[in-house]
C-alpha positions in Angstrom: -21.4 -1.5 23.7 -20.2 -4.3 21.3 -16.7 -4.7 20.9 -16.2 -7.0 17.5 -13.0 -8.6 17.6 -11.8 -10.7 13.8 -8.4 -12.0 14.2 -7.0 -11.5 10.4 -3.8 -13.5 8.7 -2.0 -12.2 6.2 0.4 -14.8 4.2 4.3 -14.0 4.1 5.6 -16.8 2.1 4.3 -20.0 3.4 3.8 -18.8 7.4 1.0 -16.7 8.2 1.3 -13.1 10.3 -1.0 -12.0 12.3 -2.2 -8.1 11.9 -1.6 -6.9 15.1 -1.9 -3.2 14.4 -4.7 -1.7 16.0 -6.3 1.6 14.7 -9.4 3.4 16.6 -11.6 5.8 14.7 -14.7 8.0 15.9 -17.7 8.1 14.3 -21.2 8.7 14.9 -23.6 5.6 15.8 -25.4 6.1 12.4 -22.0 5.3 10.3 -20.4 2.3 12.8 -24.2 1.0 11.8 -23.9 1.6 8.3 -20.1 -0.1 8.4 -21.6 -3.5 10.5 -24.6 -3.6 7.8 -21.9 -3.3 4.8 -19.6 -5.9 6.4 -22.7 -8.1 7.3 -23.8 -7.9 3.5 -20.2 -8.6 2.2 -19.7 -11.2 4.4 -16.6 -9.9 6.2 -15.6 -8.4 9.2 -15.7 -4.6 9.9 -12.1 -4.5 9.8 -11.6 -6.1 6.5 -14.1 -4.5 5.1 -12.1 -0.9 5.7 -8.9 -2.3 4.6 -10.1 -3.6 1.6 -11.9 -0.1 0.6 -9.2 1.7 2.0 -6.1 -0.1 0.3 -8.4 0.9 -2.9 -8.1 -2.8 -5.0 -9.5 -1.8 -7.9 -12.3 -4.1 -9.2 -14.1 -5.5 -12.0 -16.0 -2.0 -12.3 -13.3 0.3 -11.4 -11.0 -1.2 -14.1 -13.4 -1.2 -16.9 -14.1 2.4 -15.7 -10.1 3.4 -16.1 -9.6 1.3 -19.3 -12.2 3.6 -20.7 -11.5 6.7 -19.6 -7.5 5.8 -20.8 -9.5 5.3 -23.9 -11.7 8.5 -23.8 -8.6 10.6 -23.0 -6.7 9.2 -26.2 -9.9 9.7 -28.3 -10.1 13.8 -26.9 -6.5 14.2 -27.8 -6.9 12.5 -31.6 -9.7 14.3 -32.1 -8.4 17.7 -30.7 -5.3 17.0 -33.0 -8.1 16.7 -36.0 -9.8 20.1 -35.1 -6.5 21.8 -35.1 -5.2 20.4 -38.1 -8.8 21.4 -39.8 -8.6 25.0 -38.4 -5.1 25.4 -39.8 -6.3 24.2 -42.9 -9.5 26.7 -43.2 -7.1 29.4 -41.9 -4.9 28.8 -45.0 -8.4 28.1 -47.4 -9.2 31.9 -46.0 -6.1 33.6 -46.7 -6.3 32.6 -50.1 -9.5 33.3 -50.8 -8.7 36.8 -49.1 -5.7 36.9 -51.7 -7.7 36.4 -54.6 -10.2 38.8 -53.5 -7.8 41.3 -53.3 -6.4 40.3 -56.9 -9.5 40.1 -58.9 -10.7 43.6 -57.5 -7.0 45.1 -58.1 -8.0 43.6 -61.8 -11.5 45.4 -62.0 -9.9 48.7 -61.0 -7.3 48.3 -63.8 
């Protein structure tokens, strides 16, 4: 077994700290060889690479992805706004129609 040990600094003003706090997790053989191959490729430790996907920084992607979905969400609520301003308006378009209906035949009766 291969025991991968990355000391990591984190800045606090202008000394550095040390993370000293350790955290084990289980996992099958297939997934700790999946997270070494996904540090290897990003160029990072194991470690690093589950603190950095874990404390979810949001990236170039993930930002463009919420600035448009804050954008889609307005657009739904506009247009939902629209539709119920159109149905109110056909609703009143009906009930006049309806009304006239009513007084034209009332007038062909008389």
């Amino acid at each position: 077994m291969v025991y991968e040990h990355v000391y990591a600094h984190i800045r606090a003003g202008q000394r550095l700290k040390m993370k000293t706090a350790r955290v084990q997790v289980l996992t099958t053989p297939a997934f700790r060889d999946w997270l070494r191959k996904e540090a290897r490729k990003a160029g990072i430790s194991v470690g690093e690479l589950v603190r950095t996907r874990c404390e979810q920084r949001v990236g170039d992607e993930e930002a463009a992805l919420a600035e448009l979905t804050a954008l889609l969400r307005k657009e739904v609520a506009a247009t939902r706004a629209a539709v119920r301003r159109n149905l109110d308006e056909t609703r009143a378009i009906l009930r006049d129609l309806r009304a006239r209906r009513k007084t034209d035949l009332a007038e062909d009766r008389a």
